[in-house]
Structure formats: structure tokens, C-alpha cells
VMD Tcl script that draws the C-alpha trace (Angstrom):
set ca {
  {16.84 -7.28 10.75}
  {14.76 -8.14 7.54}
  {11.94 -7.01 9.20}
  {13.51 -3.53 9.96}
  {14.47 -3.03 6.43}
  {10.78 -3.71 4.94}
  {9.53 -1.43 7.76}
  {11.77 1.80 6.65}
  {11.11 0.87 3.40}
  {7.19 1.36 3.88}
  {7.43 4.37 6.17}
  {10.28 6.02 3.31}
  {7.13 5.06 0.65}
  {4.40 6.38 2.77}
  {6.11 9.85 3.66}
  {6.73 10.09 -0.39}
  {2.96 9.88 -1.13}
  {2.03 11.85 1.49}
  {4.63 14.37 0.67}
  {3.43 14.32 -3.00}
  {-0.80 15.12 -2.25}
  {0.54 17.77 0.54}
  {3.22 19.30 -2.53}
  {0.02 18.87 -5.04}
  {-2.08 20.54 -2.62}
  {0.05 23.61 -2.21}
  {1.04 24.25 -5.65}
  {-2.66 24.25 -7.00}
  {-3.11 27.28 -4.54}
  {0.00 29.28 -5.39}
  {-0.04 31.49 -8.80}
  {3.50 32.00 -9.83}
  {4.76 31.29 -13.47}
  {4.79 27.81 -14.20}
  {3.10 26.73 -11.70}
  {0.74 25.16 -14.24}
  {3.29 22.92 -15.10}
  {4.93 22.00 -12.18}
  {0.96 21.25 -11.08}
  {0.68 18.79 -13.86}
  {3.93 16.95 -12.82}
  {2.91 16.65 -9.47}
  {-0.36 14.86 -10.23}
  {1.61 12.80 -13.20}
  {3.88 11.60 -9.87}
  {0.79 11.19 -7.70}
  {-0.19 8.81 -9.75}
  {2.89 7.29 -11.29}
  {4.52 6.48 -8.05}
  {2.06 4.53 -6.60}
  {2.04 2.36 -9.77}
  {5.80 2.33 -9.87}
  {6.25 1.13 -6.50}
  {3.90 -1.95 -6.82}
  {5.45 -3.07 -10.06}
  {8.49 -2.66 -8.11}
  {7.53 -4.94 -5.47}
  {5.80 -7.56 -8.22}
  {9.11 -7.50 -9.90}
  {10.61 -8.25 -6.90}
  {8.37 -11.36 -6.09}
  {9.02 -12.42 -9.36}
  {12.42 -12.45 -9.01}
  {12.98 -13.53 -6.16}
  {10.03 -16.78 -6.76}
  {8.41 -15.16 -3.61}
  {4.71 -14.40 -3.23}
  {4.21 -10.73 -2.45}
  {0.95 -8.63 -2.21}
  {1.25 -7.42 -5.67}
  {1.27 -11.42 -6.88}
  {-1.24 -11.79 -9.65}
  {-1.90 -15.22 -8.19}
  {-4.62 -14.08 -5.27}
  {-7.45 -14.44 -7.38}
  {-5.87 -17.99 -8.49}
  {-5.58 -18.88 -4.80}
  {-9.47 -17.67 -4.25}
  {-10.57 -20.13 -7.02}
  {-9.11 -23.44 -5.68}
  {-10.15 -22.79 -2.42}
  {-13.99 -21.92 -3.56}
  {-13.54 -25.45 -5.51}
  {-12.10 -27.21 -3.07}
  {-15.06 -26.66 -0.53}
  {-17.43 -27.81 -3.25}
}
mol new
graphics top color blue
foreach p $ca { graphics top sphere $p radius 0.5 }
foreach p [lrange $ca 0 end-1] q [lrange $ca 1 end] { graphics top cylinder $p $q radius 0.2 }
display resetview
């Protein structure tokens, strides 16, 4: 059932970023007043959601004392095992 969560999860992350380039896509085409602005926001989210989400999940792993793929510790774990075949 954990699984199944984390799945949903991803898929309810990937249709927002999706939906956000497709939304940024269409509103650099339209002309309409303040479409400047709503332009802007949409490539402010493009970019802020993405960043949001994976300090979301490092937060998480943090919290939780779990390793995640946003720990900071992959290069760490790179390093001991490049010393450890020497």
C-alpha cells in the first residue's frame, strides 16, 4: 500500500510539471492584458516547483532518518567506496 501512495504521489508531481511547461507554453502565445504577468508567474512556478518538491522530499528523509534521492550523502557514499577499492 506504501508503494501505491509514492506512486500517485509521483504521477500527481509529474502531471503538475507537465501541466505547468504546457500552461507556460500557451500563455507566451496568447496577447491579452496581463498576460505578461501571468507569463512571468508561470516560469517563476516552472522553476520553483521543481525545487520545492525536492526540498520537500529531503526534508522528508531528514525527518524521517531515511535516505532518499535528494540525500546530500551520495557523493559521501561515492568517496568511501572509491577508497575502499584502493
Amino acid at each position: 500500500m506504501k508503494k501505491k501512495s509514492k506512486q500517485i504521489a509521483a504521477w500527481f508531481c509529474i502531471i503538475l510539471l507537465v501541466s505547468l511547461y504546457v500552461a507556460t507554453f500557451i500563455i507566451s502565445l496568447l496577447d491579452f492584458p496581463g498576460s505578461g504577468a501571468l507569463f512571468q508567474a508561470c516560469l517563476a512556478a516552472t522553476i520553483g516547483v521543481p525545487i520545492l518538491l525536492w526540498i520537500y522530499i529531503w526534508l522528508y528523509g531528514k525527518l524521517k532518518g531515511r535516505h532518499t534521492i535528494a540525500s546530500m550523502d551520495i557523493l559521501q557514499d561515492a568517496d568511501s567506496s572509491d577508497r575502499e577499492e584502493l
